[in-house]
N, C-alpha and C positions, 0 to 999 in steps of 0.2 A: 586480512585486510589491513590489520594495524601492526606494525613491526614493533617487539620488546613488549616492556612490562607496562611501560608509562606512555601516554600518549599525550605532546604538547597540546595544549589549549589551543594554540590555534589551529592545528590538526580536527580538533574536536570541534568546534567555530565551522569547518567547512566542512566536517563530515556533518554535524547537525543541519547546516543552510543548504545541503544537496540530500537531506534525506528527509526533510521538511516540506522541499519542494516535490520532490518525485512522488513521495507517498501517496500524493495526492492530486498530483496531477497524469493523467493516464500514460506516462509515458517511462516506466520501471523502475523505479527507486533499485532494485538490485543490479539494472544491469550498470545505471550509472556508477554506483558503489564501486561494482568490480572491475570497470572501466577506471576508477579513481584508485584503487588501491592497487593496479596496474601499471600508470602514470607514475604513482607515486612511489611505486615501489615498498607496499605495503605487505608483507608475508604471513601475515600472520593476523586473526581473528581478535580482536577485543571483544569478549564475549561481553563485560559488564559494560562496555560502553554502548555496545550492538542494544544491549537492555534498555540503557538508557536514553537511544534516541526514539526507540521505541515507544518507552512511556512518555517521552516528549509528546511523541503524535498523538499519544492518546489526552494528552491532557488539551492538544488542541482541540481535537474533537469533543471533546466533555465541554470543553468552553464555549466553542460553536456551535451546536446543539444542546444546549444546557435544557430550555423553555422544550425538547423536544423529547429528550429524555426525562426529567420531569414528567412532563406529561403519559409517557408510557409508560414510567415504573408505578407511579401513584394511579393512573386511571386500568393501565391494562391488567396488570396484578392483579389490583381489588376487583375486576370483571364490572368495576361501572360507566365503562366505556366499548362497546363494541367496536369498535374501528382500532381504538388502541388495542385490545387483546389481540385482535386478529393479526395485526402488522407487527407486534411483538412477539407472535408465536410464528408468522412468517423470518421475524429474525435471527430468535432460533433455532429455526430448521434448517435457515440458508448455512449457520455455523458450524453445520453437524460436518460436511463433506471436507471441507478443509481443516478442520478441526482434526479428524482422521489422520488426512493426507501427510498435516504437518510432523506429526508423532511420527509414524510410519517410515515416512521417506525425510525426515528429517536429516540424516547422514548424507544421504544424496544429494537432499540439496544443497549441503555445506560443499562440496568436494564437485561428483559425476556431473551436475548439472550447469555447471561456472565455466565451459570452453568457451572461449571468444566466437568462435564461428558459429557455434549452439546458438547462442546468445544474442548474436548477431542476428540469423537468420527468422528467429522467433520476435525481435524485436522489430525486423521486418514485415514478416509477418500480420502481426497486431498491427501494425500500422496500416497496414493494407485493408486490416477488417473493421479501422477505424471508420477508414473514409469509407468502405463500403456500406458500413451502418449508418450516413448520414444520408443516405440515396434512399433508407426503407422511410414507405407515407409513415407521415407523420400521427400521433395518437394525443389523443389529451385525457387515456389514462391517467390519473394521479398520483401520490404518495400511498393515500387509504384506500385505491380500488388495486392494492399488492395483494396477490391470493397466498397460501399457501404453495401452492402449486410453482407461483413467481421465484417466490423464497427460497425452492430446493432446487430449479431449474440455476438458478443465479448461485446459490451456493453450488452447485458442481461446478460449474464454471470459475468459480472463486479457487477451487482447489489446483486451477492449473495455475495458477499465479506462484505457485512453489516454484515454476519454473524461470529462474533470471531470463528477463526481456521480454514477457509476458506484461504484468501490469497488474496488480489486484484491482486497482480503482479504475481499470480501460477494459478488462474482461468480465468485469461486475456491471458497470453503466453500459458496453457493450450488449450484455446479455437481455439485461432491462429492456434498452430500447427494441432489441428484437425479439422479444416479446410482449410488444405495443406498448408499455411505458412511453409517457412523453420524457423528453429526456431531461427536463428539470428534477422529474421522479425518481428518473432510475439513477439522476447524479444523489438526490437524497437518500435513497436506498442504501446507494454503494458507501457511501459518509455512513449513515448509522449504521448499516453492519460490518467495517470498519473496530468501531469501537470495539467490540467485546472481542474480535480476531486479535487487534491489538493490546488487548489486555490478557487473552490467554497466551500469547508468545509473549510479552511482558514477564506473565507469573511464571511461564513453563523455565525461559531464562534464568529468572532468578533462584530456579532450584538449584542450580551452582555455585551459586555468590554466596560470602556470609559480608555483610557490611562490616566488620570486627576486621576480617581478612582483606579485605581491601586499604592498598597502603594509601597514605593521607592525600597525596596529591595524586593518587589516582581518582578517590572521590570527587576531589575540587575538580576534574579534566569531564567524569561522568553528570555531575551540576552543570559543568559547561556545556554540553553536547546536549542535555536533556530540557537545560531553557531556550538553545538556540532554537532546536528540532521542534519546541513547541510555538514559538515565537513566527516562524518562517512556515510551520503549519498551518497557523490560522490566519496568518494571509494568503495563503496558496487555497484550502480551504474556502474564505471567503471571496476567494477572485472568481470560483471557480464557480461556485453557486450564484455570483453576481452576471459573467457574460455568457455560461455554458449557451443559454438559451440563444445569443446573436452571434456567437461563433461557431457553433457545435465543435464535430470533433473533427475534423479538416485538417485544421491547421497544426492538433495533434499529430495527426496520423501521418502528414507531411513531415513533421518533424522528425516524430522516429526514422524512414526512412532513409533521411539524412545524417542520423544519429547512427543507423548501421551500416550505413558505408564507413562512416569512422570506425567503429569496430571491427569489420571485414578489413579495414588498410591496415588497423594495429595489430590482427592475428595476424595478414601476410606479412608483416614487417615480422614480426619476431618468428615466423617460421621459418622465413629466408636468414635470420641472426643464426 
């Protein structure tokens, strides 16, 4: 994604502000990525920066859900809350299948899974299962009536999100609402379990970095990227939680769409190059 050793700051400014937003909004923070480092003629992976917008996101989520997490590490833990234990061992469960996935096919995902037309087609795709999910009746399941059962269905679902142009947060709230979640739930579902995916790709990253070995204005470029990514998180985050309910996912799923006819014109342009 990122060419050389160093990556200009403002490189890092729009890779944080395009991976802030997609993260979280249903429509593929990867495929955008590799559409961007495509454009830009980026060859090469920043692994410490990739880390760093990563813990951006999370720290936007810990900040947005603060009162929420709170509430499930202190009530569900200690078992003096049943509804917290329950929807904390639903989140979990949901973490086991991609948690897996990511280990496993990790290599793949870096490389086999990144073809434009793949990509494309998949981001198609979801976009098509977007709007189809906004046709199924409507439920007023909640956040606390998430079973167990919710949590493992949604987390396999989550694990197809390895693949760029899928969506973790479009095949997670996807999943939800078609398993009768209303969809303000399954958008708060897909946000908390969010967190802790992004915190073990966080930690799994960092097994390669030593902060010592990182040269000095690579750090200052990874601060940049990792406040932007957090900054553009929590507003994407709170946009999403504020109109999900009067937009649904339409105008989502529209979007993609339109988003993979670009990438289907920028594979046939460079396959005819």
């Amino acid at each position: 994604m990122l060419e050389g050793k160093a990556v200009p700051a403002a490189r890092a400014v729009i890779l944080g502000v395009v991976q802030g937003l997609t993260e979280f909004l249903p429509v593929s923070s990867s495929a955008h990525l590799v559409l961007l480092a495509r454009l830009g003629r980026w060859r090469k992976d920043s692994l410490d920066l990739e880390v760093a917008l990563h813990l951006g996101c999370l720290l936007a989520l810990l900040a947005a859900f603060r009162g929420e997490w709170s509430w499930l590490l202190r009530s569900g833990l200690t078992g003096t809350d049943p509804n917290a234990r329950a929807l904390l061992a639903s989140l979990l469960l949901a973490c086991i299948p991609a948690s897996v996935a990511g280990v496993v096919l990790e290599r793949y995902a870096r490389g086999t899974f990144r073809r434009l037309p793949q990509i494309a087609a998949l981001t198609a795709l979801m976009g098509g299962v977007l709007i189809l999910a906004d046709h199924v009746p409507g439920s007023d399941r909640g956040l606390l009536q998430v079973t167990w059962r919710d949590g493992l269905v949604i987390g396999l679902a989550q694990a197809l999100a390895l693949l760029p142009g899928v969506s973790r947060s479009g095949v997670t709230i996807t999943a939800g609402v078609l398993l009768g979640l209303s969809l303000p739930a399954a958008v708060s579902f897909s946000f908390l379990l969010a967190a802790p995916i992004l915190a073990g790709a966080g930690l799994w990253g960092l097994r390669h970095l030593s902060w010592r070995g990182i040269p000095r204005g690579e750090r200052q470029t990874m601060a940049i990227g990792l406040i932007t990514a957090a900054l553009v998180g929590y507003f994407a985050i709170t946009f999403m939680l504020r109109v999900i309910a009067h937009i649904h996912l339409t105008p989502f799923g529209l979007y993609r769409l339109l988003f993979a006819l670009l990438l289907w014109r920028l594979a046939s342009t460079r396959q005819a190059d």
